[in-house]
C-alpha positions as a Markdown table, in Angstrom:
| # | Residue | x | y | z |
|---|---|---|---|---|
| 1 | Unk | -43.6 | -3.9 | -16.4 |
| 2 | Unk | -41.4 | -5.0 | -19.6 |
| 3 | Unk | -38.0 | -3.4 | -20.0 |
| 4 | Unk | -37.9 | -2.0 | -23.4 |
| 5 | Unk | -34.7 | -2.8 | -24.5 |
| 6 | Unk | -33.1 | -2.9 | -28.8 |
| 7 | Unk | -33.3 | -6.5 | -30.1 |
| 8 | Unk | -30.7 | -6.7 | -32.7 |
| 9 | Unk | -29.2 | -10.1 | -34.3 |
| 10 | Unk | -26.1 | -9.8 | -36.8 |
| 11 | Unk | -28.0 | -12.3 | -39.0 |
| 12 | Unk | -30.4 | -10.1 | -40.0 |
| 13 | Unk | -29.8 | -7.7 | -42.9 |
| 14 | Unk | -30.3 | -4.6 | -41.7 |
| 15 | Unk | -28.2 | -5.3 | -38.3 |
| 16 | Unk | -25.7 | -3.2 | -39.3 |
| 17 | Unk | -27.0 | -0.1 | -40.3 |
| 18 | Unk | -29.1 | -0.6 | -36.6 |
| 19 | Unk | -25.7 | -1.6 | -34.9 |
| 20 | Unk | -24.1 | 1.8 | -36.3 |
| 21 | Unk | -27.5 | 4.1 | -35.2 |
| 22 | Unk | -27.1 | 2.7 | -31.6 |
| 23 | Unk | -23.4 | 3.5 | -31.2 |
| 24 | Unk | -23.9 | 7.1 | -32.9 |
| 25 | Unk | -26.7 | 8.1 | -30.5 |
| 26 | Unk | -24.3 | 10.0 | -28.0 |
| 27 | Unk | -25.5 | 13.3 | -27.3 |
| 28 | Unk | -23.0 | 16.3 | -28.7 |
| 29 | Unk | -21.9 | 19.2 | -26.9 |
| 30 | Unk | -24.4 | 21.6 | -26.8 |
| 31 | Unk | -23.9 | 25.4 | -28.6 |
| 32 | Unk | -25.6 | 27.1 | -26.1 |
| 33 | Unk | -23.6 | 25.7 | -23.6 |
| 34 | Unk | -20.5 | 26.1 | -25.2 |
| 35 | Unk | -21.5 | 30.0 | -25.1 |
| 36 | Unk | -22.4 | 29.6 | -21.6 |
| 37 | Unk | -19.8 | 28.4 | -20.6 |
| 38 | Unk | -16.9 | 30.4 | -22.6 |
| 39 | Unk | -18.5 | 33.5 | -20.6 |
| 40 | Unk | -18.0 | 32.1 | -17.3 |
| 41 | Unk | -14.3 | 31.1 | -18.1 |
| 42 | Unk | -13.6 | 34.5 | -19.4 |
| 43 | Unk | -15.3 | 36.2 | -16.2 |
| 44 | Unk | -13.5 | 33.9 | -13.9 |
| 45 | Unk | -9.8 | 34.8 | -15.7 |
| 46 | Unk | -10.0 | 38.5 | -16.4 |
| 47 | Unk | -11.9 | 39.0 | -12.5 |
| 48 | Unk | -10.7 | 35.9 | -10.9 |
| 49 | Unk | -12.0 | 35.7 | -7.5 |
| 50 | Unk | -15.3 | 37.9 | -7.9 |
| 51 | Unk | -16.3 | 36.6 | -10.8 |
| 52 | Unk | -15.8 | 33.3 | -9.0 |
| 53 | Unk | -17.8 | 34.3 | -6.0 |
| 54 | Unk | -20.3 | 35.6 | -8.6 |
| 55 | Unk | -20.7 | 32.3 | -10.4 |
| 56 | Unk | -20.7 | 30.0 | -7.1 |
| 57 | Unk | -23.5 | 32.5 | -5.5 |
| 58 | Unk | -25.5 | 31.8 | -8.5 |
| 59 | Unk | -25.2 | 28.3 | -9.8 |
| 60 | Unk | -24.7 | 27.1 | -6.0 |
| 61 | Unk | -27.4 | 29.1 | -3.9 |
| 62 | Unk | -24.9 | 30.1 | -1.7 |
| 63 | Unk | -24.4 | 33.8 | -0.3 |
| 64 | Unk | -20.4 | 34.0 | 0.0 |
| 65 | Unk | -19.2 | 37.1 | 0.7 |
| 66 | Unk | -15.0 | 36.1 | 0.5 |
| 67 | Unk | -13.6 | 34.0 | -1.6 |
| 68 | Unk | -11.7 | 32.9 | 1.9 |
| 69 | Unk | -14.9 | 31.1 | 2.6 |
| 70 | Unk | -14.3 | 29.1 | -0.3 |
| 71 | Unk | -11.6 | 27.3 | 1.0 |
| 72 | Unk | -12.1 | 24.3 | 3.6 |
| 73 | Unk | -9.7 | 23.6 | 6.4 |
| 74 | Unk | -7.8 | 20.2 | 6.8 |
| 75 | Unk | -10.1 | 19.9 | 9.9 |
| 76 | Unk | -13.2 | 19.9 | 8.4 |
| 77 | Unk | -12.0 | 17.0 | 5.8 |
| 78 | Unk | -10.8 | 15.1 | 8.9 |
| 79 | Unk | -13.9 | 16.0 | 11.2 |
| 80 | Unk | -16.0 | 14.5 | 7.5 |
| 81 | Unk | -13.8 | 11.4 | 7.7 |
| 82 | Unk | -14.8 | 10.4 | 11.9 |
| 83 | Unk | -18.4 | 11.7 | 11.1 |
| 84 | Unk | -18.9 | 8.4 | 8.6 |
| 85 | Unk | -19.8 | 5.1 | 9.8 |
| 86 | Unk | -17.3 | 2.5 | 10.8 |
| 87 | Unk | -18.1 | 0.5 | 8.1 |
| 88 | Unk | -18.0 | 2.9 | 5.6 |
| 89 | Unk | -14.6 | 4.1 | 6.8 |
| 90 | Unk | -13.0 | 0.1 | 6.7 |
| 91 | Unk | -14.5 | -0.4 | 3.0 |
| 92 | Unk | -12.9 | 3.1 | 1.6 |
| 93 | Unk | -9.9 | 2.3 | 3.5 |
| 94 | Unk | -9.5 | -1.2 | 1.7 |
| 95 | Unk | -10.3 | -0.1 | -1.8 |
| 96 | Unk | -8.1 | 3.3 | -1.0 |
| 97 | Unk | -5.4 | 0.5 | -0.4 |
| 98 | Unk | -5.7 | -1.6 | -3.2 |
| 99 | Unk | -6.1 | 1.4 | -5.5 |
| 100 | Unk | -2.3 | 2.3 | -4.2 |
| 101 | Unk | -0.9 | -1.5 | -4.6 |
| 102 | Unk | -1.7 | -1.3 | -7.9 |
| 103 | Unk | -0.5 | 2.3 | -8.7 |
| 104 | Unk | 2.5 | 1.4 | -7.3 |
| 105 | Unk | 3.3 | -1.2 | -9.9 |
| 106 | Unk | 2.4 | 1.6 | -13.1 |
| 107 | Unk | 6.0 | 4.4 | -12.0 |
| 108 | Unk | 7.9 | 4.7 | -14.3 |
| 109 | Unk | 11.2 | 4.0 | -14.6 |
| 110 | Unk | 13.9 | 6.7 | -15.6 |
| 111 | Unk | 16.4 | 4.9 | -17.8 |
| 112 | Unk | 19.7 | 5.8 | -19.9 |
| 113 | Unk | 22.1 | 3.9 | -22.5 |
| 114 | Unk | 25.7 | 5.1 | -23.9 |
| 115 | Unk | 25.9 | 5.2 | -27.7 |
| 116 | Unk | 29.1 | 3.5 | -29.5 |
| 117 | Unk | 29.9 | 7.3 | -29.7 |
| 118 | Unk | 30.0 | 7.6 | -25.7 |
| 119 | Unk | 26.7 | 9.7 | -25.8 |
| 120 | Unk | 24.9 | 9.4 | -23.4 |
| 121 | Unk | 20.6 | 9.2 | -24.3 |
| 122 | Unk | 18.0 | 8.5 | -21.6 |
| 123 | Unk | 14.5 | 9.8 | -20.1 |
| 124 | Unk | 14.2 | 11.7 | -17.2 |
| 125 | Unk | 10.6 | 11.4 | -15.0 |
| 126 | Unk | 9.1 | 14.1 | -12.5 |
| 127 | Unk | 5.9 | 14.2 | -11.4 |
| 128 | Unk | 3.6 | 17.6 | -11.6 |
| 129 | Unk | 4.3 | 20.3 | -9.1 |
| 130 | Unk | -0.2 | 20.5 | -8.9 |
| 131 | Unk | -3.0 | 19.0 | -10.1 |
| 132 | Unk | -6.2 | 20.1 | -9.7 |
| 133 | Unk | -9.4 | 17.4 | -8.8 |
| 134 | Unk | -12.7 | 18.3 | -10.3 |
| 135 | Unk | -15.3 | 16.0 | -7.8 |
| 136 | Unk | -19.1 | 16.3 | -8.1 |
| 137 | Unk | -20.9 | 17.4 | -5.0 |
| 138 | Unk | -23.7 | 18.3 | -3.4 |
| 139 | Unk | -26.4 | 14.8 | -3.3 |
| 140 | Unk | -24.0 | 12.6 | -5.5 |
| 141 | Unk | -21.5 | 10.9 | -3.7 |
| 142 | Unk | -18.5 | 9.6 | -5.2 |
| 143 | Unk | -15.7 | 9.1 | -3.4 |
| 144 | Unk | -14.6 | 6.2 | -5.5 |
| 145 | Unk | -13.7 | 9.5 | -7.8 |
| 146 | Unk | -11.5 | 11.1 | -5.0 |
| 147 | Unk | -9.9 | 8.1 | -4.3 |
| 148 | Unk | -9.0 | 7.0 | -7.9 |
| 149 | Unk | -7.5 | 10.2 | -9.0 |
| 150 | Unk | -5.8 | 11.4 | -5.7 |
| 151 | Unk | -4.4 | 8.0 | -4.7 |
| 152 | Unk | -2.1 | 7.6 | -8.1 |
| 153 | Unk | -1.2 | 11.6 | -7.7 |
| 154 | Unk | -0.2 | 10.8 | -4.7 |
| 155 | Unk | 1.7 | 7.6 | -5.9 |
| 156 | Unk | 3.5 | 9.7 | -8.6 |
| 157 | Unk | 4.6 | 12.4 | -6.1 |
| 158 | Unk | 2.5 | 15.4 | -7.2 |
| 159 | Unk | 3.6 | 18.1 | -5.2 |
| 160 | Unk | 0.1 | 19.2 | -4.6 |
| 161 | Unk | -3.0 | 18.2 | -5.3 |
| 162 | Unk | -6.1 | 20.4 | -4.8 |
| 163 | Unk | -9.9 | 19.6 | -4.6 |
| 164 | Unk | -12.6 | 21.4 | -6.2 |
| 165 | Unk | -16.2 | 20.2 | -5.3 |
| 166 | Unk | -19.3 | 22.3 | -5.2 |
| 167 | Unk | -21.8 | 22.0 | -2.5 |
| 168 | Unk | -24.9 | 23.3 | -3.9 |
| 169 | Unk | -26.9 | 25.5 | -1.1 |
| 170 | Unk | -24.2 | 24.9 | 1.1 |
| 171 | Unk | -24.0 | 21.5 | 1.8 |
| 172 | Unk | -21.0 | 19.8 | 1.5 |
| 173 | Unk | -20.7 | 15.5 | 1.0 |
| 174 | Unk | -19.5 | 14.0 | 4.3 |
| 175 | Unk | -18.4 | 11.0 | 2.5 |
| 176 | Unk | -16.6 | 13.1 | -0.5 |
| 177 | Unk | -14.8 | 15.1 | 2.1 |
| 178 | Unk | -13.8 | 12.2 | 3.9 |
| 179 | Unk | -12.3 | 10.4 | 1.1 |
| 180 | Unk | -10.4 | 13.7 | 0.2 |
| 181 | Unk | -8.7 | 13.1 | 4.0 |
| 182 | Unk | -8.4 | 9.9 | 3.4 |
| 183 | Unk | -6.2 | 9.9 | 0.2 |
| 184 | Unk | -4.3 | 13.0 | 1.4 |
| 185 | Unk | -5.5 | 15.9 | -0.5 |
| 186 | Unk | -4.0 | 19.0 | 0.1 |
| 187 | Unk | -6.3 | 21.9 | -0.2 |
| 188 | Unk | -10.2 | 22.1 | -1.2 |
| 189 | Unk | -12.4 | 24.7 | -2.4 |
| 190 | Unk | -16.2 | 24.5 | -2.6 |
| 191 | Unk | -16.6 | 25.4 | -6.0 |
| 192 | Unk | -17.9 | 23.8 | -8.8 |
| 193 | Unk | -19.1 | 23.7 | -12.6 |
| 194 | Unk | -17.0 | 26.0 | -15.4 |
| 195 | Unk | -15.9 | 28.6 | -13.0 |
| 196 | Unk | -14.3 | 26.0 | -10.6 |
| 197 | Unk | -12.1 | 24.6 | -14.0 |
| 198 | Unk | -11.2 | 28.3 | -14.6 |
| 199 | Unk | -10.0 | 29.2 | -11.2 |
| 200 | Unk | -7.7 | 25.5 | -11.7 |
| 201 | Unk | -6.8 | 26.7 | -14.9 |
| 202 | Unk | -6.0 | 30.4 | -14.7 |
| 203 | Unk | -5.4 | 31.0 | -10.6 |
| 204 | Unk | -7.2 | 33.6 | -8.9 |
| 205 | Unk | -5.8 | 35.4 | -5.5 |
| 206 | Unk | -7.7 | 32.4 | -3.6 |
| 207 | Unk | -7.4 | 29.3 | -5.8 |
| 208 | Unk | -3.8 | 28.5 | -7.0 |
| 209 | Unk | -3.2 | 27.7 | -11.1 |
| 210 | Unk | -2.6 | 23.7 | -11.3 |
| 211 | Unk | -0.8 | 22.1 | -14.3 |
| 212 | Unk | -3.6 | 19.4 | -15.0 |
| 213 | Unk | -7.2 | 18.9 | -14.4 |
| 214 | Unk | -8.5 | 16.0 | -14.0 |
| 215 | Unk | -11.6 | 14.4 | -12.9 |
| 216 | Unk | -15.6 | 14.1 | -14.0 |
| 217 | Unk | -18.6 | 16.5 | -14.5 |
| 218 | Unk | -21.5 | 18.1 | -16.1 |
| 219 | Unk | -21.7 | 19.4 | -19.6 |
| 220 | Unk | -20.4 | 22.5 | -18.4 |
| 221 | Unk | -17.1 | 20.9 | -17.2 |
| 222 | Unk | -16.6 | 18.9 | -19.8 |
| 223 | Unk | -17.3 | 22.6 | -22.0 |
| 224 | Unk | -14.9 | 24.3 | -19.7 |
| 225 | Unk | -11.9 | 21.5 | -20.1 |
| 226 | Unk | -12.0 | 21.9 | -23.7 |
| 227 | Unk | -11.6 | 25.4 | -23.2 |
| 228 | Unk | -9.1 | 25.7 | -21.1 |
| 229 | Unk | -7.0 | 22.8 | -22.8 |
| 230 | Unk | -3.8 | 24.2 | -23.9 |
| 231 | Unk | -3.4 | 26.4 | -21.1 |
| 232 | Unk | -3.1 | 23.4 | -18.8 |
| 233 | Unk | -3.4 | 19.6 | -19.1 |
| 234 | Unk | -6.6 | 18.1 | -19.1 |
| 235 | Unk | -7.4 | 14.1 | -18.6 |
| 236 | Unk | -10.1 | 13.8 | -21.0 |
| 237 | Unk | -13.6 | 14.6 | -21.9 |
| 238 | Unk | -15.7 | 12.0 | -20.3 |
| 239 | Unk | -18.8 | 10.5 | -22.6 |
| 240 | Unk | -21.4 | 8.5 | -21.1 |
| 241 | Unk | -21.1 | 5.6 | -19.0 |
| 242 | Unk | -20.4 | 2.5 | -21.1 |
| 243 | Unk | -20.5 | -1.4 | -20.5 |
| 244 | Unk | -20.4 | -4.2 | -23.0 |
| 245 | Unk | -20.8 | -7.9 | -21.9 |
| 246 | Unk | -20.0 | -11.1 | -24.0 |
| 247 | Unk | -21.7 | -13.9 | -22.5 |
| 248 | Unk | -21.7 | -17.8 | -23.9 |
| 249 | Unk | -25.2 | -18.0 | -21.7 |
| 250 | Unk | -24.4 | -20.1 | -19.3 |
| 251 | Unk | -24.2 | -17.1 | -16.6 |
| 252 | Unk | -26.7 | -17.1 | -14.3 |
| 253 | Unk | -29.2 | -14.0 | -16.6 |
| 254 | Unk | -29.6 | -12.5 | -12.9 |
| 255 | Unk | -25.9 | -11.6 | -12.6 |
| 256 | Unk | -26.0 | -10.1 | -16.2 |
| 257 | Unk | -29.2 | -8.2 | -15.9 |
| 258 | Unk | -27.6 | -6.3 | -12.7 |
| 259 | Unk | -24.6 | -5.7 | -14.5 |
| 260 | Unk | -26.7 | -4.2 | -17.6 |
| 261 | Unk | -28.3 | -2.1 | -14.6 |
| 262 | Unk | -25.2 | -1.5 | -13.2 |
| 263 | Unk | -24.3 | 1.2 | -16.1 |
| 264 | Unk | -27.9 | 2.2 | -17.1 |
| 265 | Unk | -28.4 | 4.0 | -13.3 |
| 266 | Unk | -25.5 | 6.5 | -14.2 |
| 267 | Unk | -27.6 | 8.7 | -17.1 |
| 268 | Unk | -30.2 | 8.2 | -19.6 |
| 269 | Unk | -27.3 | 8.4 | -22.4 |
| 270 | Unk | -25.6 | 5.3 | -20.5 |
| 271 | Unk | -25.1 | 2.3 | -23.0 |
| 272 | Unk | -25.3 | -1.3 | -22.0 |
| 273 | Unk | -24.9 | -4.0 | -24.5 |
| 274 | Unk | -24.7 | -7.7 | -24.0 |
| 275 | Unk | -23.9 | -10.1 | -26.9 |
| 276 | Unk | -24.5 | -13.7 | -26.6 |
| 277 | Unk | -24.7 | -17.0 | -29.2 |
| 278 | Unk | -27.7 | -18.3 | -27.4 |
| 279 | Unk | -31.1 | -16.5 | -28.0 |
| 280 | Unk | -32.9 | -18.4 | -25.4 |
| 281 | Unk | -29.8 | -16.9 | -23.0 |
| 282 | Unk | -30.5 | -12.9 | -24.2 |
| 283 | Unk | -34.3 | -14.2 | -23.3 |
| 284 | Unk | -33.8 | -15.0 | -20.0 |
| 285 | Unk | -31.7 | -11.8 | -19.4 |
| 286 | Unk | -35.2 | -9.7 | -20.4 |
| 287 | Unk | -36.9 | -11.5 | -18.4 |
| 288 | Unk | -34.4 | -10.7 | -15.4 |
| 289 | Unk | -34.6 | -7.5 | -16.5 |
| 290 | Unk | -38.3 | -6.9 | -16.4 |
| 291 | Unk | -38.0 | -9.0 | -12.9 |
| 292 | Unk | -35.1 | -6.6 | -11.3 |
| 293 | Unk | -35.8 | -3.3 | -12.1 |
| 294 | Unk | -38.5 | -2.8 | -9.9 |
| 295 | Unk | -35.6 | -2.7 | -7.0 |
| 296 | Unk | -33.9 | 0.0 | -8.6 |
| 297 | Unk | -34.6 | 3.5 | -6.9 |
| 298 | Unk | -33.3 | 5.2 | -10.5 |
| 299 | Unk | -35.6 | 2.7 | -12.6 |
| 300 | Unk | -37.1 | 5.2 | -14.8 |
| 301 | Unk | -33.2 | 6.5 | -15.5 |
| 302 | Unk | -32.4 | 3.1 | -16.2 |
| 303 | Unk | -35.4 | 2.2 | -18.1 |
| 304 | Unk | -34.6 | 5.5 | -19.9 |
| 305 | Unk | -30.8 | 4.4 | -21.2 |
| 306 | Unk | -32.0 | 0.8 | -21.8 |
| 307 | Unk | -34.4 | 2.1 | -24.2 |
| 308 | Unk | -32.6 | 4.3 | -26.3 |
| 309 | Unk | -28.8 | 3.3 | -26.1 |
| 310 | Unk | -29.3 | -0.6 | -25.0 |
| 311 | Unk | -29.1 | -3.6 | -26.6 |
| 312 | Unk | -29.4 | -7.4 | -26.5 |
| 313 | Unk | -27.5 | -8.8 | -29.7 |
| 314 | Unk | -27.6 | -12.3 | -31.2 |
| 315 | Unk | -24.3 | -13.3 | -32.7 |
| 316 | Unk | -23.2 | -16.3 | -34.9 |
| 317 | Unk | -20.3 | -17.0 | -32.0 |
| 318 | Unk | -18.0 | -15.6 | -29.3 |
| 319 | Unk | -15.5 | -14.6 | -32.6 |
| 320 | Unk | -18.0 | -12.5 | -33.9 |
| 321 | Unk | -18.9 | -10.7 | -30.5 |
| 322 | Unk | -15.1 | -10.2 | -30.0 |
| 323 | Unk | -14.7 | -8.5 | -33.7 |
| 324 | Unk | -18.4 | -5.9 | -32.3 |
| 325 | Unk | -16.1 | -5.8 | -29.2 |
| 326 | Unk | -13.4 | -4.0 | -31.1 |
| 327 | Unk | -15.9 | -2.1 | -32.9 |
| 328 | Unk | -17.6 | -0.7 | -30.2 |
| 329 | Unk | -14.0 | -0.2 | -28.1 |
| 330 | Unk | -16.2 | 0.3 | -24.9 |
| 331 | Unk | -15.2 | 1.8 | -21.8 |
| 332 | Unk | -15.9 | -1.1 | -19.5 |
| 333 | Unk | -16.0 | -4.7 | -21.2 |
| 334 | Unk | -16.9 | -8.0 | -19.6 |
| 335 | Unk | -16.0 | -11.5 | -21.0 |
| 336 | Unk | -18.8 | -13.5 | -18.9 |
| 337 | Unk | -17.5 | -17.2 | -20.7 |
| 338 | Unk | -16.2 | -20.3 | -19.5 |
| 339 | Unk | -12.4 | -19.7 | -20.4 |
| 340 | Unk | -12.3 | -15.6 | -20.9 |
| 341 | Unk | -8.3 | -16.5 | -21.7 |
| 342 | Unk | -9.0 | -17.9 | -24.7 |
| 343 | Unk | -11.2 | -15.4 | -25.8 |
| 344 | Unk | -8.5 | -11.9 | -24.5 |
| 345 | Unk | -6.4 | -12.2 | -27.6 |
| 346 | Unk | -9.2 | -11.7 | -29.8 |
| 347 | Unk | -9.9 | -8.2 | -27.8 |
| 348 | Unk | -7.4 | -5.2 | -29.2 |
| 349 | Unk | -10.1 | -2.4 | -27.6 |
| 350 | Unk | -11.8 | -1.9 | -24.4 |
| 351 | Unk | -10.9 | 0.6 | -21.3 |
| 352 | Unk | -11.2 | -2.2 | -18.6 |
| 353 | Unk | -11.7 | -6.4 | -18.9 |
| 354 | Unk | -13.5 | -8.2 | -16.2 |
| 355 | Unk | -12.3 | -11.9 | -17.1 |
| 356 | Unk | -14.6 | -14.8 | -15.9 |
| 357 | Unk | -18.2 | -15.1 | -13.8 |
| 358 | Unk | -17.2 | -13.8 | -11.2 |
| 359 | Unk | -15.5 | -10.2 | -12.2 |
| 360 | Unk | -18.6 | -8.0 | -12.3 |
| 361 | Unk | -17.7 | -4.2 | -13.6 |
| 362 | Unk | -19.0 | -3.0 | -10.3 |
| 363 | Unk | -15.7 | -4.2 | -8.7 |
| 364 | Unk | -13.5 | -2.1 | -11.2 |
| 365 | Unk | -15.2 | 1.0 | -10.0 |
| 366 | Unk | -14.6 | 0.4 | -6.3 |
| 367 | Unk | -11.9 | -1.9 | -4.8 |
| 368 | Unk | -10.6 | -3.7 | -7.4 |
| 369 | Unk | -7.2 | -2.1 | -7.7 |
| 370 | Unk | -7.3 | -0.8 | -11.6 |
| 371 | Unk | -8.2 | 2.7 | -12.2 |
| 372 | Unk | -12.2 | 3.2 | -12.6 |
| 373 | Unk | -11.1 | 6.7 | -14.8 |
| 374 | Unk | -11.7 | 5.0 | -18.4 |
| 375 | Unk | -11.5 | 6.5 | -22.0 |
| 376 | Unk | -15.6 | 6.5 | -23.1 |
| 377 | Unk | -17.3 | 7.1 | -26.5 |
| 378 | Unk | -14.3 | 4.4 | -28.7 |
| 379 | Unk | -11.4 | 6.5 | -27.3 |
| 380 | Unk | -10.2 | 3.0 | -26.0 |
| 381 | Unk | -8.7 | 2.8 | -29.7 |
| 382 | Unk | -6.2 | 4.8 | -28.6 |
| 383 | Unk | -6.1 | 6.2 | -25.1 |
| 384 | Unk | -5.2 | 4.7 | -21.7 |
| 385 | Unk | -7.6 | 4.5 | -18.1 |
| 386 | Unk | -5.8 | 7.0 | -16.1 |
| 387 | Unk | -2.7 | 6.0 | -13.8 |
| 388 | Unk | 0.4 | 7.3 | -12.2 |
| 389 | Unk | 1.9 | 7.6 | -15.5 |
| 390 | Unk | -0.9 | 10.4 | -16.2 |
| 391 | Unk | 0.7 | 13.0 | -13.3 |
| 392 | Unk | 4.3 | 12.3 | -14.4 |
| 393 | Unk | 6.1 | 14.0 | -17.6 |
| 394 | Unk | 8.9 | 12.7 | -19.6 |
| 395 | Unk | 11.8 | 14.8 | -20.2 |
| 396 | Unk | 14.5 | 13.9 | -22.5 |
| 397 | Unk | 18.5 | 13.8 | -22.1 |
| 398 | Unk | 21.0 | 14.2 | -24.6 |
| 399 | Unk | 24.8 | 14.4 | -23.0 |
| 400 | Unk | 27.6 | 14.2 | -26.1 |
| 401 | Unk | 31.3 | 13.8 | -25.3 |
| 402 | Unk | 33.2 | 15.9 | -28.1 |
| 403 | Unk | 34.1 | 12.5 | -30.0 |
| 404 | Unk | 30.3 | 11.7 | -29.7 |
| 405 | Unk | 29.4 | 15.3 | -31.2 |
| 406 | Unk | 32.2 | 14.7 | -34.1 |
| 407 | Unk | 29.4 | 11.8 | -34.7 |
| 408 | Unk | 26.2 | 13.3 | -34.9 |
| 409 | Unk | 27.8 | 17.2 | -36.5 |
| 410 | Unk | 28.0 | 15.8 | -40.4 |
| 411 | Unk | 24.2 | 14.3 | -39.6 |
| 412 | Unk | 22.8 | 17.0 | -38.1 |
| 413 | Unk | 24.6 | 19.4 | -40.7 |
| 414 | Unk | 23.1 | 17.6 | -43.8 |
| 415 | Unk | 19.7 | 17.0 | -42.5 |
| 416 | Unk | 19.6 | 21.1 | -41.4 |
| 417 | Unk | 20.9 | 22.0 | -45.2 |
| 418 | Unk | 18.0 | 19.3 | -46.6 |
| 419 | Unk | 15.5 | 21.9 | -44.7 |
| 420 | Unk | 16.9 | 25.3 | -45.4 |
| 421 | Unk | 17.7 | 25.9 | -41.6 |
| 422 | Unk | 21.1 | 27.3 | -42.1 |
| 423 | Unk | 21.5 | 28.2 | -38.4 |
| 424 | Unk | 20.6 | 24.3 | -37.1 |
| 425 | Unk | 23.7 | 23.3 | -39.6 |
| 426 | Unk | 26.2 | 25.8 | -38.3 |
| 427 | Unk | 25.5 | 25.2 | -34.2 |
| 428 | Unk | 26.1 | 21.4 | -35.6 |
| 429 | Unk | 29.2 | 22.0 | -37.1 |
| 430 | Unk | 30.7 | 24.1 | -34.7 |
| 431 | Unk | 30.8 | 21.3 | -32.2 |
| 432 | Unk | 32.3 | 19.1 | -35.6 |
């Protein structure tokens, strides 16, 4: 059966107005579960580990009687991580690896300088005392998500990271557990949706308070980080699932039709887009399209995002589908052309770039190296995929010898009389 998928071509005159409706079609935060989930915040700070019991009973069909039974010892992570096959444990332990090679290269540096003055100005780095890990749980399985946030926490020197992950009706994720062992999380609790980011964000007797939350979820996550933003740190608020692919058509249509898929299976809102100068290319990607999907067990999801937030554009030339790239600033972004080099410096926006044939998106999300956390929904115009730099903090120093403070007190002094902040000037000139 055809894949319906948007046909657009920037030669026709009303591409632009289509272009815009396609990009605009990502759902918004529902009010009702904004309200929803404001009450289980507020229940979960004010009653902390009974409201969190409460919640978890509820939403998880469990029947906890102690918030103690919330908590999972180190042996069951380990006994998670020998219960997995062989295989399985070699693949995670390669991508865990070349998640931490690259981390290792994004520290940063702590640096200083000494003024003419014989000040002495630099930037101090520490990383957080704890960071909490929001994982989804229960039939999804990612511990590509454990690994790519705990790994560069780990990297950065958190002092302690902890896990939250529900198991829905009890039953926890091997494989998510097992990744937690393997990049040396320090404490999990099997809790999950807006009262799991409340007991991060607030503490309860059971659950310590972290300094930043980071990692995916529902709607009611993503409701409860904005909440709770402020309070703590938060990553982001993730949007769909996003992949954009710039092919000259000379790719073999199979590859690119996978890739398309590769997105779409995440959630109906999912966008794919693939923009090519050759028609009879974007032609022989629908027809891998219609070909391929039947071996997709999510087919009707996929067939559900192609059809509403997909597309297969005709551009004048691969200038033209750079200038939509920075337009679109999508989370994942694939330059599928004969010499991707020449075409980088055209791209200012994108969360990830797969350069070449043979650098499918699917790599970046596993074992590549490069974090697979990536800002969605054209926050790649001004945010960064997540790293080590993301668990440390900056801290300024300022040292002045008394000739350097002679220096800066007539500054300081007339800058502080400029604003009306009489006290500023005087603690100036005092050292003047």
């Amino acid at each position: 059966m055809r894949v319906t998928i948007n046909r657009l071509s920037t030669i026709d005159s009303g591409f632009e107005s289509a272009f815009t409706a396609l990009l605009d079609r990502a759902p918004e935060s529902s009010p009702e579960v904004a309200t929803r989930t404001a009450a289980i915040v507020e229940a979960v700070r004010t009653r902390g580990d009974a409201a969190l019991i409460e919640a978890t009973n509820r939403f998880d069909r469990r029947s906890v009687s102690s918030a103690t039974e919330l908590e999972l010892p180190k042996s069951a992570l380990e006994a998670a991580w020998h219960s997995l096959p062989v295989d399985l444990q070699q693949a995670l332990e390669t991508a865990a690896a070349r998640i931490r090679s690259y981390a290792e290269h994004q520290k940063i540096a702590e640096w200083s300088f000494t003024d003419a003055h014989g000040n002495t100005l630099g930037q101090r780095v520490t990383p957080l005392d704890r960071a909490g890990l929001y994982v989804p749980g229960g039939k999804a399985a990612y511990p590509s998500s454990v690994l790519m946030n705990a790994i560069p926490a780990k990297v950065a020197g958190v002092g302690e990271l902890v896990m939250v992950t529900p198991t829905p009706g009890g039953e926890a994720n091997a494989t998510v557990l097992g990744a937690a062992h393997l990049a040396g999380v320090d404490r999990v609790f099997t809790v999950g949706g807006a009262q799991a980011v409340a007991a991060l964000a607030y503490g309860t007797a059971t659950v310590p308070a972290v300094d930043k939350i980071f990692g995916p979820g529902n709607a009611y996550v993503a409701a409860a980080k904005r909440l709770v933003f402020g309070h703590v740190g938060i990553d982001a608020i993730a949007g769909p699932s996003e992949i954009l692919v710039i092919s000259d058509g000379l790719t073999n249509p199979d590859w690119i039709a996978m890739d398309l898929f590769s997105q779409a299976e995440h959630d109906e809102d999912a966008q794919s887009i693939l923009l090519s100068p050759d028609a009879a290319f974007l032609d022989a990607v629908q027809a891998a399209l219609d070909r391929r999907i039947a071996e997709l067990p999510r087919a009707a999801i996929v067939r559900a995002a192609l059809k509403d937030r997909g597309a297969l554009v005709h551009v004048r030339s691969l200038e033209e589908a750079a200038t939509l790239a920075n337009s679109i600033a999508a989370e994942h972004l694939e330059l599928s052309v004969e010499n991707p080099r020449a075409l980088l410096p055209l791209i200012r926006h994108a969360g990830a770039i797969f350069l070449g044939r043979h650098a499918p998106e699917a790599f970046g999300d596993y074992c590549a190296g490069p974090n697979h956390v990536l800002p969605t929904s054209r926050a790649a115009r001004f945010s960064n995929p997540l790293g080590v730099y993301e668990f440390q903090k900056r801290t300024s120093l300022i040292e002045c010898t008394p000739e350097g403070a002679k220096a800066l007190t007539p500054i300081a002094g007339r800058i502080a009389d400029a604003e009306g902040l009489q006290a500023h000037a005087a603690s100036a000139r005092d050292r003047g």
